[in-house]
N, C-alpha and C positions, 0 to 999 in steps of 0.2 A: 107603171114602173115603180111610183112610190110605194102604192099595195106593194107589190112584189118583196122589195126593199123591207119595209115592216115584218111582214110576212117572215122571212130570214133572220130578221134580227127578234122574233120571238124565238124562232127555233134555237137561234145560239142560245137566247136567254134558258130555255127550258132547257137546253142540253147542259150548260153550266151548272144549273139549278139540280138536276139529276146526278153529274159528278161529283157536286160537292154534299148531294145526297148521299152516293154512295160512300161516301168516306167516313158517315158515322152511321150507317146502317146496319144494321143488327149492334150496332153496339153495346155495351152495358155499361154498370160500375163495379164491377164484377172483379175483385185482383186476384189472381191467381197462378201460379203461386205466388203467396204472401209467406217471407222469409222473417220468421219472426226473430226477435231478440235473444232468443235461449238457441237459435238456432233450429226449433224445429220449423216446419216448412207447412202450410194451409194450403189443401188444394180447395177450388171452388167450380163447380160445372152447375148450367141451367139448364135441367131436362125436367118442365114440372110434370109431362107423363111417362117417366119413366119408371119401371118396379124398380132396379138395380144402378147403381152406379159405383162400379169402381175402379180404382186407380193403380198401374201396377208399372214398377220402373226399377232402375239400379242403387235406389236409395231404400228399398224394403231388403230386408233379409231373404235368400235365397229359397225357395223350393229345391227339394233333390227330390227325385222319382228314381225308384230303380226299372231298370231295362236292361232287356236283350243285353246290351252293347256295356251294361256296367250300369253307374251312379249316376243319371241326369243333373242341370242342374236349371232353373229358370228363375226370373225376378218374382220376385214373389208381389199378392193380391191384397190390396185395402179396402172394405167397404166405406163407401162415403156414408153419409145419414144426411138424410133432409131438414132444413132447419124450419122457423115457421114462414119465412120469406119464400120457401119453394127451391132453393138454393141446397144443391146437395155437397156437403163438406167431408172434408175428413182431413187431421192434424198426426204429423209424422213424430216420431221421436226424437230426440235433438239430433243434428248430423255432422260428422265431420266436415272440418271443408273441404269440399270439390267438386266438380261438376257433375249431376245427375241426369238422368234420362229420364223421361215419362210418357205412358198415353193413359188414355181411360176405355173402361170395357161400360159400355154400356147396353143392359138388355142381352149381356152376354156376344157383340159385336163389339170386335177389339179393335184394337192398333185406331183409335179413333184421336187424334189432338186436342191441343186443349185451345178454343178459340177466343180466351183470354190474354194467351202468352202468344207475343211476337216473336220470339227467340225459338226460331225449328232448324235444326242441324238434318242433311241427309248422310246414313249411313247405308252405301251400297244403294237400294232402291227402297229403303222407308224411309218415313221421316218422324223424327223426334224430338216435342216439346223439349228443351233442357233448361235449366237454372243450376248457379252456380253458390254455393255457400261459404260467403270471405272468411279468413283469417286463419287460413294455413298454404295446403297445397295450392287451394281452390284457387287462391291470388294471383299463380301464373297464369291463368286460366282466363284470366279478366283483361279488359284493354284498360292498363293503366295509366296513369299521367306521367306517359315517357317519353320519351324520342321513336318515332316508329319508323319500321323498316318501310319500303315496296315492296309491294307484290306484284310480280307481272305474269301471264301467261303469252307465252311463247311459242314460236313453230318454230321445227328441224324439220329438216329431209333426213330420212331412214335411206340408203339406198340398197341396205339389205334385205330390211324389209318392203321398198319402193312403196313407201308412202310419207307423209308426211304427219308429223307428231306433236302433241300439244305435251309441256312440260310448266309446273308453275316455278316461278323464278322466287327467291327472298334475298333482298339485298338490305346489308342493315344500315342503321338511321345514318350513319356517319356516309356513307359510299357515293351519296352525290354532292356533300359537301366539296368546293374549289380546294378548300385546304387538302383535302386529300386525293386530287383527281390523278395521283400518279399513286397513289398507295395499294398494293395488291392486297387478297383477302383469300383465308384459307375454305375450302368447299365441304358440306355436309350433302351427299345424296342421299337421300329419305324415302324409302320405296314404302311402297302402302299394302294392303291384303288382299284377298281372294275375293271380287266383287268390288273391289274397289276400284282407285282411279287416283289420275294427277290430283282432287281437289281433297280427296279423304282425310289426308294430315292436317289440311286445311280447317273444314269444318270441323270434324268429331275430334280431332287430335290435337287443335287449337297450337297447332304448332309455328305459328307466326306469334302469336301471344307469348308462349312460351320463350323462345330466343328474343324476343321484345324484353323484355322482362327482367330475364336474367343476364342480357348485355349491361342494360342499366343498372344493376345491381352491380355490377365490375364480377359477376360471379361466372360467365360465360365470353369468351371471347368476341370480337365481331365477325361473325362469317355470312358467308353465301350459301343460303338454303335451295336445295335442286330437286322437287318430286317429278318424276317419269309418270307417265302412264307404264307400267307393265306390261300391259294387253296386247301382246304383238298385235290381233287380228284387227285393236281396236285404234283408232285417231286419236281418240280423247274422250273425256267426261262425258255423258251421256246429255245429248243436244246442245253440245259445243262442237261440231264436225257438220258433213252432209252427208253421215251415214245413215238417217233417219232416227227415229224415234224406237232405238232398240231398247230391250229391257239390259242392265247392269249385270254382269256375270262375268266370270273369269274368263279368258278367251286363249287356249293357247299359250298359256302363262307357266306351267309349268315341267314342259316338254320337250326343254333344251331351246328354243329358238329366240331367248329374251338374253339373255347371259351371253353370247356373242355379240348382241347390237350395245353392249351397251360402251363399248370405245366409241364411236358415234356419238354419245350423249357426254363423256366428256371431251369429248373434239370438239365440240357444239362448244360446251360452256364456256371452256378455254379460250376458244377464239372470240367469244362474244363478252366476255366478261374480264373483269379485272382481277383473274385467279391467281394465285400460288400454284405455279402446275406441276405441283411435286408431292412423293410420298406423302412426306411429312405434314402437309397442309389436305390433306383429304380423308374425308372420313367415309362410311358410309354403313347404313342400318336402316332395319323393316320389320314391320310386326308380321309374325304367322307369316303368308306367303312371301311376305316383303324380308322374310328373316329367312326363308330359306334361299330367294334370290341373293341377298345378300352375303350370305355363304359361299356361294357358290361361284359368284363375281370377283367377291375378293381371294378366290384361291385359284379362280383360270388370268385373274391380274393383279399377282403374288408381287408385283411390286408399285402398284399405283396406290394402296390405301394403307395408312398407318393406322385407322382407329376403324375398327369393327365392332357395330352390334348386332344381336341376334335378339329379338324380342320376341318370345311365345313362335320359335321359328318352327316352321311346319315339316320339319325333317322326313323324307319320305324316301322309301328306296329307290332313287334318281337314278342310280346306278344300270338299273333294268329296264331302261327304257331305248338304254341304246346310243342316247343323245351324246356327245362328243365332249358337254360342257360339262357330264354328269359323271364321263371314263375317269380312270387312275386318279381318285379322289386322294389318298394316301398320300401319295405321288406331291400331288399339288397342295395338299395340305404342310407336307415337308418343308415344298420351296416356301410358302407361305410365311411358316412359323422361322423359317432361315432367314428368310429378310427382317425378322427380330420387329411386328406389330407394334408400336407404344400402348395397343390397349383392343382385346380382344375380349366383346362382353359380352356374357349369354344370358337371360331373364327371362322369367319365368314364373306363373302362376302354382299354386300349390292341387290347385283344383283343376287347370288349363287340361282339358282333352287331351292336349299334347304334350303332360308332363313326363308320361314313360319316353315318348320319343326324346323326348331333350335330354331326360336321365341315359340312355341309351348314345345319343352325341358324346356326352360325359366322359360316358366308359370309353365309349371309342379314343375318344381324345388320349386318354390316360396309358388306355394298352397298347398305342403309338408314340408312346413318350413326348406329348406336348404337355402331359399334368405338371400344372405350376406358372405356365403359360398362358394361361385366360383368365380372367373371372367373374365368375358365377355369385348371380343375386336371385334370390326366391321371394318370392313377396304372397300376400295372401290374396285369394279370388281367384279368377278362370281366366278364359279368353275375353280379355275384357278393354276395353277400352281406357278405364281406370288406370287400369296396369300398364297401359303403352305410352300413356301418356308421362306417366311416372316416370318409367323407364327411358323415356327421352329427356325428361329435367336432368336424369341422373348423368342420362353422358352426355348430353351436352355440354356439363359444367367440366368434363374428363378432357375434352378435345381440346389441343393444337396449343397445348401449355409448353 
């Protein structure tokens, strides 16, 4: 029994001795990115038989390729160079601040990470190195020495859909304070894009950070943050459900059957939350798919939201499809703009694939007599991440003044 005993207690010993193996295993001293003083940024990868290593993210200047389809556009490519340590580098030019994406191609095999940096965001189903550059935008970007919200994820019953629904919740730093346990708070719904999900705004969009941020600054109000899964077909984020292990894609999202569930989700919040259940205290906006759901929610319920944005919204003839949600657009665009919006915002990339279509919204708007009644911000780059992020500093600091 004593053998036995020993016996066991080597095995723990070497299993321990293995875990706390693994925790520095492959490691190095290797930083990268290294964010230097001027602001440019030092990538570093160890590949000592590699031909090629290079690096390519939203911090290089763009490629355009012409095609078929028009002007492409993509992140453009760094060569690393090897140094005499084996160590292949390459040094960026200085960079604005804000938050970058990166991978590395190496040997011409892309979308590879960088197994230096801990900080990997998922967008839709890749995943992406990022680092952030202080001392501008970037700053909202960062978790700062402030008062922080909760985050919570949550379940509804759909019973339109008859299934049950994951939604992430933000409630800010003050809201579980005793001092204010009778204080209500006014609600921002934040719908996300095409392949995306309840966690999008989250990771890539760092939009907890953002209203963290600019609460504490007294530049943004205190409100409660609401992202939906959009995905009729789908539960929630992908392996957060028992749907299995599907791959991430849009599901049924933009077909009309997402825009009538969504009284449900504010029934939901209202009753579970300490809301302002009125116009005046609700906003709601989405990038790309999230901007054309948004559109189109707040004109079939022309009197539940006073602040509308439209980010890089993905306008598409909805109308032809038949959908109930999608009929006598005009119509409800009327009642819309009669209930007198406080702030109806459309944004938009100069380069965004979807900049005719949103020029196109424009017109329509104008030759319907709402010209005067929204306003329009242009900012530079595409469909971009960059850009939606911006675009939510910008109106979040607009809302529920």
């Amino acid at each position: 029994m004593k053998r036995f005993l020993t016996l066991l207690s080597l095995v723990a010993i070497c299993s321990i001795a293995y875990a706390q193996q693994n925790i520095f295993a492959g490691r190095t001293q290797i930083v990268s990115p290294q964010i230097n003083p001027d602001n440019t940024v030092t990538f570093r990868y160890r590949a000592p038989k590699a031909r090629t290593v290079q690096v390519t993210g939203d911090f290089l200047p763009t490629q355009k390729t012409q095609t078929a389809r028009g002007v492409s556009e993509s992140a453009g490519v760094a060569n690393l160079v090897q140094n005499e340590d084996g160590i292949w580098e390459f040094t960026s030019e200085p960079l604005a601040s804000e938050l970058y994406t990166y991978t590395f191609i190496i040997d011409g095999m892309t979308g590879l990470i960088d197994p230096n940096n801990a900080y990997v965001q998922r967008d839709v189903q890749n995943q992406f190195p990022y680092f952030i550059v202080p001392g501008g935008q970037g700053d909202y970007y960062l978790n700062q020495n402030v008062p922080h919200g909760t985050l919570s994820k949550v379940w509804y019953h759909s019973n339109m859909l008859n299934m049950d629904k994951r939604i992430s919740v933000y409630t800010p730093a003050e809201y579980n304070n005793p001092k204010n346990k009778n204080k209500r708070y006014p609600v921002l719904y934040l719908l996300h894009g095409m392949g995306g999900d309840e966690e999008s705004w989250l990771s890539t969009g760092r939009a907890v950070q953002i209203i963290d941020n600019l609460v504490a600054q007294g530049k943004a109000e205190p409100m409660i943050v609401v992202i939906p899964n959009g995905n009729t077909m789908h539960q929630s984020a992908p392996g957060e459900s028992g749907e299995g292990m599907y791959q991430p894609y849009s599901a049924h999202s933009m077909d009309g059957t997402y825009e009538p569930t969504f009284g449900e989700i504010i029934k939901f919040i209202d009753s579970q939350y300490r809301t302002i259940a009125k116009k005046s205290s609700r906003a709601i906006a989405g990038l790309s798919m999230g901007g054309f759901h948004s559109c189109y929610i707040s004109m079939n319920y022309p009197t539940s939201f006073d602040y509308v944005g439209l980010f890089s919204s993905a306008f598409t003839n909805a109308d032809q499809c038949g959908a109930d949600a999608y009929n006598n657009k005009i119509e409800k665009l009327t009642a819309q703009f009669n209930a007198k919006p406080k702030l109806y915002f459309i944004a938009i990339g100069k380069t965004d694939f979807l900049y005719t279509a949103n020029q196109n919204y424009l017109k329509q708007l104008d030759e319907n007599g709402f010209a005067g009644k929204y306003e329009y911000f242009e900012s530079e780059g595409g469909h971009i991440w960059r850009n939606w992020r911006l675009y939510l500093t910008m109106f979040a600091q607009r809302l529920f003044k």
